[in-house]
N, C-alpha and C positions, 0 to 999 in steps of 0.2 A: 328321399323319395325313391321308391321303385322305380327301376326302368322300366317301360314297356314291353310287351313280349309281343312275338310275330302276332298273335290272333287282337292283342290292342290293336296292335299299328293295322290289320285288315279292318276290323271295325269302324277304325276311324276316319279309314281314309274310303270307304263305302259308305258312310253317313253323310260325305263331302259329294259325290257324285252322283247322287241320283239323279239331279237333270241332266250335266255332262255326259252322263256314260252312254246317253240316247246317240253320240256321235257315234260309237260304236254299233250299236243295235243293226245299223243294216247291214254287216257282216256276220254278229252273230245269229240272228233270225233266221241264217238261208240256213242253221241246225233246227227249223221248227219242225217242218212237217215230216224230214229223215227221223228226227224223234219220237215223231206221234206216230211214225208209219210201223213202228216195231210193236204197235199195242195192237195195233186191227183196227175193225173197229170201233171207236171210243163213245160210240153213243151210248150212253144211260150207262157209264164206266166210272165208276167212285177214282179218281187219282190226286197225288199230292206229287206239287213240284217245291222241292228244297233249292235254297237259295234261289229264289224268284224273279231277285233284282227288280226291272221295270216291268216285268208280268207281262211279257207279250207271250209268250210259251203260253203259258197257262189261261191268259186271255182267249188265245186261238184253241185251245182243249176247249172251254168252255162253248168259241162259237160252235163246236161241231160236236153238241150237245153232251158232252163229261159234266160229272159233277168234281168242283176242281176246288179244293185245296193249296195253298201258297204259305210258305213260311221263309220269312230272311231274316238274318240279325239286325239290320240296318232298320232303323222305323222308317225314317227318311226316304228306302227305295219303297218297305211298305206302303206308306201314304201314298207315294207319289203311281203304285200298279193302281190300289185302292181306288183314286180319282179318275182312272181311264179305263179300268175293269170294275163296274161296281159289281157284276153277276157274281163275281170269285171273290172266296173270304181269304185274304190276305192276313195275313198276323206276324206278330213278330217273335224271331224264334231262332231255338240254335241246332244247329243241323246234328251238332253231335250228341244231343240228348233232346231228342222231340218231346213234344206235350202232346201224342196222340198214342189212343189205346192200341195193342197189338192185335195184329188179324184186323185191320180197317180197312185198307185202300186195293185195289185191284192193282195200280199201278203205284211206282214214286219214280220221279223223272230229277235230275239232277245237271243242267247244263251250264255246265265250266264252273261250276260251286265247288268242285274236290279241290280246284288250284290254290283256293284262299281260303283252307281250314288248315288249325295246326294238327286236329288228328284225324283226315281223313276216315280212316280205318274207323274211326267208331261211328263216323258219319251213315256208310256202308252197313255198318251193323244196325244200325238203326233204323233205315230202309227193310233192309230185313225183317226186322223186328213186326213195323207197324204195315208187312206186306199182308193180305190172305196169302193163306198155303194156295199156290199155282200162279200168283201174282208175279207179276213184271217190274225188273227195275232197270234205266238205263239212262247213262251218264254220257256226257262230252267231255273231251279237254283237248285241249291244243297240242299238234301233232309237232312231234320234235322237227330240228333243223334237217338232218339225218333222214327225215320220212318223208321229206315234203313243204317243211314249217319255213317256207322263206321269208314269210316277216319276220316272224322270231327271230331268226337268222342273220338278214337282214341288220336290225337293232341291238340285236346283243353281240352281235360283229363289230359294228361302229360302235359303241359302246366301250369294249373288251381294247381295238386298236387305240380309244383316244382319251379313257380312262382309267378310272380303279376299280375291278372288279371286285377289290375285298374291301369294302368298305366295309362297317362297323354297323353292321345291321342283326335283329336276332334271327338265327338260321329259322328257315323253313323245310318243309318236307322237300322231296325233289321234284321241281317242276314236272316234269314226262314221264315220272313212274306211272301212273295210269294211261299213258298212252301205249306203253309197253306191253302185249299180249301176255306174256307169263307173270310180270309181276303183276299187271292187273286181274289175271285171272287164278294167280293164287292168293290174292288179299278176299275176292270173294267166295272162291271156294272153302276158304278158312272161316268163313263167318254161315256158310251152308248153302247159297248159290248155286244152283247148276245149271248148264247148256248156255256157258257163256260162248258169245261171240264178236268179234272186235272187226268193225268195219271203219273204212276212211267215208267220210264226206268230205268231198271237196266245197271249199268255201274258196271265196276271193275276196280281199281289203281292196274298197275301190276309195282315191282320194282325187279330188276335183285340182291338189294343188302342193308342191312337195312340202309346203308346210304341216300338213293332213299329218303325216306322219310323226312327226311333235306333238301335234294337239292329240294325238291319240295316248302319248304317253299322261302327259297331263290328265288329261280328260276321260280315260277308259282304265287306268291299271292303277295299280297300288305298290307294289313290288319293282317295278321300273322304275313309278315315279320314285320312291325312296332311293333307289340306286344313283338314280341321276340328282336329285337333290342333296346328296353326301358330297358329290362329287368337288373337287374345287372350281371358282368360279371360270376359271383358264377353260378348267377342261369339260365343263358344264359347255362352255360355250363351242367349243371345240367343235364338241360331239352334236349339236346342234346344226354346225350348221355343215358338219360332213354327212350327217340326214337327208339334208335336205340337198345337197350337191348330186350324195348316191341315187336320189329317186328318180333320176333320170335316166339308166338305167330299167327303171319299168316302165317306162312312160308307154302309153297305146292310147295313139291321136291327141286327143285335146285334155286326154286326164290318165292315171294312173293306176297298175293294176298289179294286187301280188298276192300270191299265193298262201292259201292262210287255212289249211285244212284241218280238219277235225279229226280224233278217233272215236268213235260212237260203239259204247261197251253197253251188251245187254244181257242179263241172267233172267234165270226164273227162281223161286221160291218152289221147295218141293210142293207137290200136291198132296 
């Protein structure tokens, strides 16, 4: 039998969390309206949001009257926008090779979806593709350790001191290349993008309890969790519970708070 390759192991393990990932959502949602705020705007605006996950992005396009498009590979997060956004046609789909005609959308919106494709770059091109010429594209991802990214930070520190960072897993792209201003802005420039520009949103990871910070692995990522479920069981545990030791550390009053920022990349398709 085949092994599985990184884009298996993302599939499968986003077909497991469409209800869980909602733990995450009120972290990543505070990237809704800095995202819709790059379009203008958006009333009576054709746009498609790639990787959609639980469809709040595209939900809230639609309240402020877009006509909105959704595609993610997972059926599972499908259904699950589907039943709490009926206004948005949700489908299920792969970002690196869309099923929609070229020159459709005014916008394509892409938030933290480049982190869990194995070829970004043709994702990007594809955007492109199904833009009109003067149309907008603009993506999130999680800002490195280095810029800001102290949860990352955080977890892949405790992680790194208490166990094996080479685990046996299939490589993926590099987490923070797109958060990177040049290499982000020459993977689009390569594909015909111009007047790109790369801003931070600040986000913050708030948890009621330093366990939060575990459940988020479980419950929000794909990539972590495999990392930490290779682990041996010593150091599975280890690392568990110097998580939860460290979040004290952020504590502010009665619950917890860390820093968890965005870079927000936006081009245009020429006119």
């Amino acid at each position: 039998m085949n092994e599985k390759t990184f884009k298996d192991l993302e599939h499968d393990g986003w077909i497991e969390r469409a209800a869980s990932y909602e733990f995450i959502t009120p972290t990543t949602d505070q990237a809704i309206d800095p995202i819709l705020d790059t379009f203008g705007d958006i009333n009576g605006k054709h746009l498609l949001e790639v990787a959609s996950g639980p469809g709040h992005l595209a939900g809230r396009a639609a309240s402020l009257g877009a006509t909105v498009e959704a595609v993610d590979f997972a059926i599972t997060m499908v259904d699950h926008a589907q039943a709490f956004y009926p206004d948005v046609r949700f489908i299920e789909g792969d970002a690196e090779a869309l099923d929609h005609n070229d020159n459709r959308f005014d916008g394509v919106i892409c938030a933290f979806g480049l982190l869990h494709l194995a070829h970004p770059d043709r994702a990007i091109a594809e955007a492109f593709r199904v833009l009109k010429p003067g149309g907008r594209y603009t993506y999130t991802v999680w800002n490195s350790p280095e810029e800001g990214g102290d949860f990352f930070g955080f977890l892949m520190g405790t992680i790194a001191q208490h166990g094996d960072m080479n685990v046996a897993l299939p490589p993926g792209p590099p987490f923070f290349r797109f958060a990177d201003p040049l290499q982000a802005g020459s993977a689009l420039e390569q594909v015909g993008f111009q007047h790109h520009q790369l801003k931070t949103v600040p986000i913050v990871w708030r948890g009621e309890k330093p366990s939060d910070a575990v459940d988020v692995i479980y419950k929000a990522t794909v990539r972590t969790k495999l990392m930490i479920d290779a682990q041996t069981d010593t150091a599975r545990n280890t690392i568990h519970e110097a998580i939860v030791a460290g979040m004290d550390n952020f504590r502010v009053g009665d619950h917890f708070e860390i820093a968890f920022p965005a870079a927000m990349m936006s081009a245009t398709k020429p006119g």
